[in-house]
C-alpha positions as CSV (number, residue, x, y, z in Angstrom):
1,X,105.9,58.1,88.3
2,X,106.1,61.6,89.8
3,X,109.8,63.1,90.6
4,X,110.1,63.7,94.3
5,X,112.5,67.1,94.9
6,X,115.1,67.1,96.8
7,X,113.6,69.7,99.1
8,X,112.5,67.4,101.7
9,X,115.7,66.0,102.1
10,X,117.6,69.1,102.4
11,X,115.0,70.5,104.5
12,X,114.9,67.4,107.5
13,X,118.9,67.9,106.9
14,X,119.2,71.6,107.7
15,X,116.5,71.3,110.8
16,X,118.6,68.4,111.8
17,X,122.0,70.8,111.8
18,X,119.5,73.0,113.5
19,X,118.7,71.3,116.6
20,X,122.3,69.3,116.9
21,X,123.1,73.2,117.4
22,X,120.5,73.4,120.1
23,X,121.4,70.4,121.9
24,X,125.1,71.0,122.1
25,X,124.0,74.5,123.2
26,X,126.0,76.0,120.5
27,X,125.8,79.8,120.7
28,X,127.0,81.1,117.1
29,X,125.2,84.1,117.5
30,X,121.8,85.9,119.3
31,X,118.8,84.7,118.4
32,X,119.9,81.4,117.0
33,X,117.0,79.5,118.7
34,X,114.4,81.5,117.9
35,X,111.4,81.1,115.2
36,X,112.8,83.4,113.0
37,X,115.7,81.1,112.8
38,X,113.6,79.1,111.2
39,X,112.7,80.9,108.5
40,X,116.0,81.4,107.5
41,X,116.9,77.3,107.9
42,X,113.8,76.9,105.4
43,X,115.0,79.3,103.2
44,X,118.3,77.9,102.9
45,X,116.6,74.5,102.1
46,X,114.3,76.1,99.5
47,X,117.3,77.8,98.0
48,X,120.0,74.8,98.4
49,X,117.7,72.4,96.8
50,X,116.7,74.6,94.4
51,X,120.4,75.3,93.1
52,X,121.1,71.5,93.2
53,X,118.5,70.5,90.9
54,X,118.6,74.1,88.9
55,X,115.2,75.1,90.0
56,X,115.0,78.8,89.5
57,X,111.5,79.0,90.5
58,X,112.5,78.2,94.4
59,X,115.0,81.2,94.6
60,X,112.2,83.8,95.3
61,X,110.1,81.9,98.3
62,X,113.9,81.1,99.6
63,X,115.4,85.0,99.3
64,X,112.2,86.4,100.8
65,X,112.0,83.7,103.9
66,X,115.6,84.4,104.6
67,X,115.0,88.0,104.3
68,X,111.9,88.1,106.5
69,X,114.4,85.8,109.3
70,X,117.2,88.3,109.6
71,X,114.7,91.5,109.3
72,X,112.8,90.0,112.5
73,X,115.8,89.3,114.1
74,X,117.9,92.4,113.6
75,X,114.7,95.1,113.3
76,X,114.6,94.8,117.4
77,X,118.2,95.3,117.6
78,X,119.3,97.7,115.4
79,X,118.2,101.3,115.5
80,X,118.9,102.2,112.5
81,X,117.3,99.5,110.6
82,X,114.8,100.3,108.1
83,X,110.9,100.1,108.9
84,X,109.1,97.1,107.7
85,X,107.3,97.8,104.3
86,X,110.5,99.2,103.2
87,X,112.6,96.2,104.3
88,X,109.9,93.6,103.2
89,X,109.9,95.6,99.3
90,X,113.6,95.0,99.5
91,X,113.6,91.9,100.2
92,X,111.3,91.4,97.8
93,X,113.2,92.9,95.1
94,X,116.3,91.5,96.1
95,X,114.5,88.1,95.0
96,X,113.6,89.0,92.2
97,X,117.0,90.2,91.4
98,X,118.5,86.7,91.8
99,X,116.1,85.0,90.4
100,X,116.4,87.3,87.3
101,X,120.3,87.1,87.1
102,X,119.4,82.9,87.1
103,X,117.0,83.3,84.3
104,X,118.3,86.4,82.6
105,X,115.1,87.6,82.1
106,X,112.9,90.6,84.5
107,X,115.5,92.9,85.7
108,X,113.3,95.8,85.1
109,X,110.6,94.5,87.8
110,X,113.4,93.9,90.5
111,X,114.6,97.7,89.6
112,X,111.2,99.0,90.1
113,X,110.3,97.7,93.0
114,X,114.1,98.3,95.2
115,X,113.3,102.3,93.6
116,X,109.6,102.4,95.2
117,X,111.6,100.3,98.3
118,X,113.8,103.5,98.2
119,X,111.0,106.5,97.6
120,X,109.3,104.9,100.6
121,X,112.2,105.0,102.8
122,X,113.3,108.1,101.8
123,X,109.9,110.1,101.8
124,X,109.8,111.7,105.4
125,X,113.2,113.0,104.7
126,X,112.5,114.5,101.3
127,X,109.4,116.3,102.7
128,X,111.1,117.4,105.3
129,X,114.2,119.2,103.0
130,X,111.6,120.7,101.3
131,X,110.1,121.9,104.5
132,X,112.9,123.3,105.9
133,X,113.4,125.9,102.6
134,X,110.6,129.0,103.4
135,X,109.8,129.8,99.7
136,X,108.6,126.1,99.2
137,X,106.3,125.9,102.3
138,X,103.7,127.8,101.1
139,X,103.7,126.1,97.8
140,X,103.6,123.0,99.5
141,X,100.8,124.0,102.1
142,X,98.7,124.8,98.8
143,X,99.9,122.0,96.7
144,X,100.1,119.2,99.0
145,X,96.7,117.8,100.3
146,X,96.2,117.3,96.7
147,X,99.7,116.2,95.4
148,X,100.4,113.4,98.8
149,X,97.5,111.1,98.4
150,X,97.8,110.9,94.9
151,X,102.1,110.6,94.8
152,X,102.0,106.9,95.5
153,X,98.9,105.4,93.3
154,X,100.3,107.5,90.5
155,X,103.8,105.8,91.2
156,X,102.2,101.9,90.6
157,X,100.3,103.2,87.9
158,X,103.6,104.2,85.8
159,X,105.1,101.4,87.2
160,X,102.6,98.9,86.2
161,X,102.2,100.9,82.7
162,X,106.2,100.8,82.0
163,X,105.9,96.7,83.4
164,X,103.4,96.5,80.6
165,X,104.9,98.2,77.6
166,X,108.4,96.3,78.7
167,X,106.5,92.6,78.0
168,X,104.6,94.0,75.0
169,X,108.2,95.4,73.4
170,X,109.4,91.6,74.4
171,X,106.6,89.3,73.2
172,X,107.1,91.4,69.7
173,X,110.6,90.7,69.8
């Protein structure tokens, strides 16, 4: 007989916490009753019932719909947040942090991708700095149409090559 999870369960429970908060008109916070809410409630089932039944494979779905529900809600709202592809890489690697703490396996993936997170979010301002310096603007304006369009394919390239020769060193091992 096939084992039915406990996600379900914990699922109908925390939608049922969910809308008792709507009916009572409960107003923890802004944005509460919204449908990016309910990412976040489905996350929190995907992770609860993944920690009570030591399911490590249901801790990245869970991090990244949580992550997605408070980057919709706050992105609006705070000016200062960071754009989208950077926050969703974050996210992203923030999963695959947790769930490589759980299995203690694949930290180097969740490093690489919060760096390339970083390079993105940091690019405008790096070009800029080196804008700003005169000696470096003319060896930009002559090295740049060529250098830009290949900086970030050359960046998953090494990335995917040091992803590579990390598994090949640990299948050897």
């Amino acid at each position: 007989m096939k084992k039915i999870g406990l996600f379900p369960a914990v699922l109908l429970l925390m939608f049922g916490i969910y809308f008792l908060f709507q009916k009572t008109n409960a107003q923890i916070f802004d944005g509460l009753f919204s449908w990016q809410m309910s990412l976040i409630v489905i996350g929190l089932s995907f992770l609860i019932s993944g920690h009570m039944e030591r399911d490590h494979s249901t801790i990245l779905p869970g991090t990244i719909l949580i992550g997605l529900g408070v980057h919709l809600i706050y992105a609006p709202k705070v000016s200062t947040w960071p754009s989208h592809s950077t926050m969703f890489l974050c996210i992203i690697a923030v999963g695959l942090l947790l769930t490589s703490v759980s299995t203690k396996t694949g930290y180097i993936q969740s490093v690489i991708v919060f760096l390339f997170a970083l390079f993105i979010h940091y690019y405008d301002d790096l070009m800029q700095s080196l804008n700003s310096k005169q000696q470096m603007v003319q060896m930009i304006n002559t090295v740049e149409p060529l250098v830009v369009p290949l900086v970030q394919p050359a960046i998953l390239i090494l990335a995917s090559g040091a992803i590579v020769l990390y598994m090949k060193k640990n299948k050897s091992s």
